[in-house]
C-alpha positions in Angstrom: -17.6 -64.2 -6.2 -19.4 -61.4 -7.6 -20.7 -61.5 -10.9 -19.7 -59.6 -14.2 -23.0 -57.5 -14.6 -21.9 -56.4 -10.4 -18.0 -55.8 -11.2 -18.8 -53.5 -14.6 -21.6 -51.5 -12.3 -19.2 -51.3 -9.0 -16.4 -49.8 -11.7 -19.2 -47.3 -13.3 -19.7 -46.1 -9.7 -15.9 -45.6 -8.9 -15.8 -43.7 -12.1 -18.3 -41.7 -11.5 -17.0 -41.1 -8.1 -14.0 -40.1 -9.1 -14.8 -37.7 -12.1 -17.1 -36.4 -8.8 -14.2 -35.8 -7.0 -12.0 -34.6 -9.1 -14.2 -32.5 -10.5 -14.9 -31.1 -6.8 -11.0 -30.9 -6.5 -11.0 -28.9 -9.3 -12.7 -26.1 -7.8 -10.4 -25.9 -4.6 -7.8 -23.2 -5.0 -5.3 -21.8 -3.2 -3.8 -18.0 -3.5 -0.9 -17.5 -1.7 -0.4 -13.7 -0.6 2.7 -12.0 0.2 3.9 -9.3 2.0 6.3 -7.4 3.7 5.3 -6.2 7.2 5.3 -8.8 10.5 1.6 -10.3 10.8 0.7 -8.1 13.9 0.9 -4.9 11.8 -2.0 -2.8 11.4 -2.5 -3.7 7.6 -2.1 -7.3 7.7 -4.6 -7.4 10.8 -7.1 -4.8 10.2 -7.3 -4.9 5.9 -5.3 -7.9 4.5 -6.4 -10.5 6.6 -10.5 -9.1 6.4 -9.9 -9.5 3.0 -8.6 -12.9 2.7 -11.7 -13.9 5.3 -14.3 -12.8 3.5 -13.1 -14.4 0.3 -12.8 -17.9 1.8 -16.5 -17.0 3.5 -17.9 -15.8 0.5 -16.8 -19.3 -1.5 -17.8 -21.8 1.1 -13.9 -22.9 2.0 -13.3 -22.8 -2.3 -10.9 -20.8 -1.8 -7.9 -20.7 0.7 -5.6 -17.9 1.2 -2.1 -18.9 3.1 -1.1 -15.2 4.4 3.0 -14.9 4.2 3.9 -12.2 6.5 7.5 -10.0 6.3 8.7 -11.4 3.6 9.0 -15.1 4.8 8.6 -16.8 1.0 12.2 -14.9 0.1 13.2 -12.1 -1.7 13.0 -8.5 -0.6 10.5 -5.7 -0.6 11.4 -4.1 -4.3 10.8 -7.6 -5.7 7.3 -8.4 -4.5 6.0 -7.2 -8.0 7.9 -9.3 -9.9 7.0 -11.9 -7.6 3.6 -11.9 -8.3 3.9 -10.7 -12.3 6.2 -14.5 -12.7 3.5 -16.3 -10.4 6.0 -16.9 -7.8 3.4 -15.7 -5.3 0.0 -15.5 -6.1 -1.0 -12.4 -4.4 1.2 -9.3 -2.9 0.5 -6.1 -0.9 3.8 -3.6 -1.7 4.4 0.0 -2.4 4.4 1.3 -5.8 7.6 3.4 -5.1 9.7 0.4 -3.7 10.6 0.2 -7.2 11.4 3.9 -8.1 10.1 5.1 -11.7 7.9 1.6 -12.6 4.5 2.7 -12.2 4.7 7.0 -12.8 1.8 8.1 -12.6 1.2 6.7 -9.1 3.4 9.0 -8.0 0.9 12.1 -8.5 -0.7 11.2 -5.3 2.9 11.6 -2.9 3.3 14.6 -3.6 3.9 17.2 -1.4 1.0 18.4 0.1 -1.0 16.7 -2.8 -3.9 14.6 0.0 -5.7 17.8 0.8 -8.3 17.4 3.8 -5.8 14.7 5.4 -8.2 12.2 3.6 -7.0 8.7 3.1 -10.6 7.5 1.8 -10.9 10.1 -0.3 -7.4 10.2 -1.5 -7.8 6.0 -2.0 -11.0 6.5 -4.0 -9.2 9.1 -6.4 -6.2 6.7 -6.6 -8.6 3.6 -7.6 -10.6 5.7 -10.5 -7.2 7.9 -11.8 -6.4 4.2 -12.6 -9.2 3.1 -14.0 -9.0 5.9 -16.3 -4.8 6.3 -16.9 -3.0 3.5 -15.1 -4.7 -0.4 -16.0 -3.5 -0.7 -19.2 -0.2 1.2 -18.5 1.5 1.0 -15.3 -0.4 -2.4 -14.5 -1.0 -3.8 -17.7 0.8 -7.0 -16.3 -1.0 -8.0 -13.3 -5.2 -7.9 -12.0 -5.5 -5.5 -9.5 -7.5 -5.9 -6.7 -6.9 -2.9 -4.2 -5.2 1.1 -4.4 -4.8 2.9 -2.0 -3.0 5.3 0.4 -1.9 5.9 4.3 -3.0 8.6 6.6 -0.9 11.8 6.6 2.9 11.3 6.4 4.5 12.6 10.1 8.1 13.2 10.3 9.6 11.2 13.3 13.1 12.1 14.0 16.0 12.4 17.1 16.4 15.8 17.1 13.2 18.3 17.3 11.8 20.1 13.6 10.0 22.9 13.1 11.5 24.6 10.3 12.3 24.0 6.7 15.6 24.6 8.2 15.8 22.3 10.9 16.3 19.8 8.1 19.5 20.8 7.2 21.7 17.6 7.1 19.3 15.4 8.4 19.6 12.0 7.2 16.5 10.9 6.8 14.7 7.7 5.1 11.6 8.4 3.3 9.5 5.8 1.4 9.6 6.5 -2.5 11.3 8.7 -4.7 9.1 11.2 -4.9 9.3 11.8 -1.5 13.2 11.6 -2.0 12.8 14.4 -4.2 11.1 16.7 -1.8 13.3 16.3 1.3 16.5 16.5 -1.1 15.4 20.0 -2.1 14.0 20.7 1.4 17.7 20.0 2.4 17.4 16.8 4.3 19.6 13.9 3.0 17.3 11.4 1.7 18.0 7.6 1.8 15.5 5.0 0.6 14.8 2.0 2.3 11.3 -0.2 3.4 9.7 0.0 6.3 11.0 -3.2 7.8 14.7 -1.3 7.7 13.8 1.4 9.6 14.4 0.2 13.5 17.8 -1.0 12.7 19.0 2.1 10.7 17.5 4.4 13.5 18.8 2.5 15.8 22.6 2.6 14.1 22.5 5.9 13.3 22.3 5.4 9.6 19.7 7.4 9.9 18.4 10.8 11.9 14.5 11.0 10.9 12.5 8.6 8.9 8.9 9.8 7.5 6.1 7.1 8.1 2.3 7.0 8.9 1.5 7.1 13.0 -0.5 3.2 12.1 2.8 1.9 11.3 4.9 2.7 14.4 3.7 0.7 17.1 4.8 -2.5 14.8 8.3 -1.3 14.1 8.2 0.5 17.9 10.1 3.5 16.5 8.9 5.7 19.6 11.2 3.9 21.6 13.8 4.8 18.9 13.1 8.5 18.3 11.5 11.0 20.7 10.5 13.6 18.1 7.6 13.6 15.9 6.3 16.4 13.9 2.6 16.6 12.1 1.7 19.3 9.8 -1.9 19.5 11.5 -5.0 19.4 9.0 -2.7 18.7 6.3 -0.4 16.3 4.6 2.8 16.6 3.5 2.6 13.3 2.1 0.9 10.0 1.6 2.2 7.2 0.3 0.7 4.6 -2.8 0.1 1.4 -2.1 -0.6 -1.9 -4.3 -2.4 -4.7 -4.1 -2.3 -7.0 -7.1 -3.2 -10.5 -8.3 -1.0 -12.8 -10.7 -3.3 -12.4 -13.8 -2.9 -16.1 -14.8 -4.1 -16.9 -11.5 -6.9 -15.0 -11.7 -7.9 -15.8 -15.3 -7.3 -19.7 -14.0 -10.2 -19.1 -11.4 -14.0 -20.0 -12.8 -16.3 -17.6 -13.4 -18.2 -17.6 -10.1 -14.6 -17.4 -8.1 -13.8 -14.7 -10.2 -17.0 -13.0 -9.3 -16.4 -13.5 -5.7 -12.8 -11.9 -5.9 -14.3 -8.6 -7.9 -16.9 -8.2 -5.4 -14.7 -7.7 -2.3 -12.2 -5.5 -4.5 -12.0 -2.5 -6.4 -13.1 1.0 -5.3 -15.0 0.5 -2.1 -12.7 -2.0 -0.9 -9.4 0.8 -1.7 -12.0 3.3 0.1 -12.0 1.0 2.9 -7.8 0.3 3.2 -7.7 3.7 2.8 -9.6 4.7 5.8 -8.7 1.7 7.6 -4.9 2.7 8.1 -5.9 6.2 8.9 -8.0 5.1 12.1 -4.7 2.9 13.1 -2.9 5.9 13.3 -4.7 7.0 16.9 -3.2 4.0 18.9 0.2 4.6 17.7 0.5 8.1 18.0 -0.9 7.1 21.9 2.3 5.2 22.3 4.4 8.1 21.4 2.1 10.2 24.2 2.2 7.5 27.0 6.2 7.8 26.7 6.2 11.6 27.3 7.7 12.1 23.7 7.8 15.6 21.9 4.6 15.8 19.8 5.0 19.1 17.5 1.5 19.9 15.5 2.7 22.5 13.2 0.7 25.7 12.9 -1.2 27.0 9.4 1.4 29.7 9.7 4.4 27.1 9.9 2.9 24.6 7.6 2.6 27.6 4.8 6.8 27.7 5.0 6.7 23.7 4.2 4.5 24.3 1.4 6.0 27.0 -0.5 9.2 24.9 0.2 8.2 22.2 -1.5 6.0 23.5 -4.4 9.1 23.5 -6.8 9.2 19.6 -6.3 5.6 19.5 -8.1 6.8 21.5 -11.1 9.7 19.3 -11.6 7.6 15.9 -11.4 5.3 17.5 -14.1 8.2 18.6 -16.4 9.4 14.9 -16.0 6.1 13.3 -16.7 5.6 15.9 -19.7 8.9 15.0 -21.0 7.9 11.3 -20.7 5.0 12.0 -22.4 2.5 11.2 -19.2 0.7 14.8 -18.9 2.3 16.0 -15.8 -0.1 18.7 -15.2 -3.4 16.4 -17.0 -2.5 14.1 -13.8 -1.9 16.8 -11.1 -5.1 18.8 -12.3 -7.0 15.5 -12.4 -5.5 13.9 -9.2 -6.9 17.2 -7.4 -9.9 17.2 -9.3 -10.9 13.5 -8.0 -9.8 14.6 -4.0 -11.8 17.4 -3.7 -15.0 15.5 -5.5 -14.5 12.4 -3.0 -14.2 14.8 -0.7 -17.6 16.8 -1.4 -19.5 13.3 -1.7 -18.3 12.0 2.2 
């Protein structure tokens, strides 16, 4: 039998190892992330998934991040920031535009012919410290950010060739957010919004003529097979697209101090530099697809591209008179949005 003084000492020990492990328990957290492209896409590969590996490197296994590609914990695109504002996910990767009018003064970087020098890096770093000065107590007051950033230049990729402002004419046509909507409206396309993940089956129904996306993109949604047309506007950018990547600001504020550190460290400006120019390299390999198949590859001249940009100059005066009479600063975030562009640009 063992003896009194031996039980009490055995049951100080089993204490003591359990307040150890619990304690250790404690420590061990799990993020789930969210998002809405299949987990063979460029960004989930090549930025989200880095991402999530160095964080569980960095704290020793303290941290596990269950990646949830296309969707697959419910809901749809336009909801992912809701998702992770309630804490129904933990983290999410969406763009800002998939809910049209919520974060405004994103939009400054989409518009036409805003991303001068094609730049995504440059364009991303802008992004990242316009928000740090205007947009994290505003537009993301409700979540912890951890990542802005934008795609390589917007190409249009349609069934029938175009050259022209013209060629447009009727042209049903999805683009990604509404300012983009706005341009191709008054360029005289018909515009209809939808996410990426729609885009095969409404090119492939007809629902659609054209849709505008990044080259990085197409190889996952294989829309050369769909389309055989594909026109770039050479060293420029018609458009660029914002992206998101956000944290559930309980969950973050629920992570110790050192976790917390660990998290900051691979976000922020250099990793948004880093998206950025990540999806931009991606675009090579896709836009080889679209060469291996013999498709029509139309690289715009300076001359040509002028048209498309006096075309679509009016749709920057209206966004400004709307952000004015919202109060925003229209021209403050057009004049500053430049302003950080060409100085990223200068410093690379």
């Amino acid at each position: 039998m063992i003896s009194r003084h031996a039980f009490l000492k055995l049951g100080a020990a089993a204490v003591a190892l359990g307040l150890a492990a619990g304690g250790a328990a404690a420590q061990e957290v799990t993020l789930r992330l969210h998002q809405f492209l299949p987990a063979q896409a460029n960004v989930p590969t090549h930025v989200l998934d880095v991402w999530a590996d160095q964080i569980e490197e960095a704290s020793g296994g303290r941290i596990e991040i269950q990646r949830f590609p296309a969707m697959q914990l419910g809901g749809a695109p336009p909801q992912l920031i809701d998702q992770v504002i309630d804490g129904t996910v933990d983290i999410i990767w969406t763009v800002a535009g998939y809910t049209p009018g919520r974060f405004p003064r994103t939009e400054v970087f989409e518009l036409p012919f805003m991303m001068e020098g094609s730049n995504a890096e440059a364009t991303s770093r802008a992004y990242w410290q316009l928000a740090e000065e205007t947009m994290m107590d505003t537009d993301f007051a409700d979540f912890h950010v951890l990542g802005l950033w934008v795609h390589g230049p917007g190409v249009i990729h349609s069934s029938t060739p175009i050259e022209t402002v013209a060629d447009l004419n009727g042209v049903k046509l999805r683009a990604p957010t509404r300012t983009t909507n706005m341009m191709f409206s008054a360029l005289g396309a018909t515009p209809i919004g939808m996410p990426v993940p729609a885009i095969p089956e409404a090119l492939s129904q007809g629902v659609i003529d054209a849709t505008v996306i990044p080259w990085e993109v197409t190889g996952a949604i294989r829309s050369s097979e769909l389309v055989e047309n594909h026109t770039e506007f050479g060293d420029a950018s018609l458009y660029t697209t914002s992206f998101i990547f956000a944290m559930n600001q309980a969950a973050y504020d629920g992570l110790p101090a050192d976790l917390q550190a660990i998290i900051d460290a691979h976000s922020g400006l250099e990793f948004s530099a880093f998206a950025g120019r990540t999806m931009q390299e991606y675009d090579a390999p896709s836009r080889l697809i679209a060469e291996d198949r013999g498709n029509n590859i139309i690289t715009l001249t300076e001359e040509q591209v002028a048209e498309w940009r006096a075309a679509a100059a009016p749709t920057v005066d209206v966004w400004i008179a709307e952000m004015d009479a919202a109060g925003l600063d229209g021209t403050g975030l057009v004049e500053r949005a430049r302003a950080l562009i060409a100085e990223n640009l200068g410093n690379m």
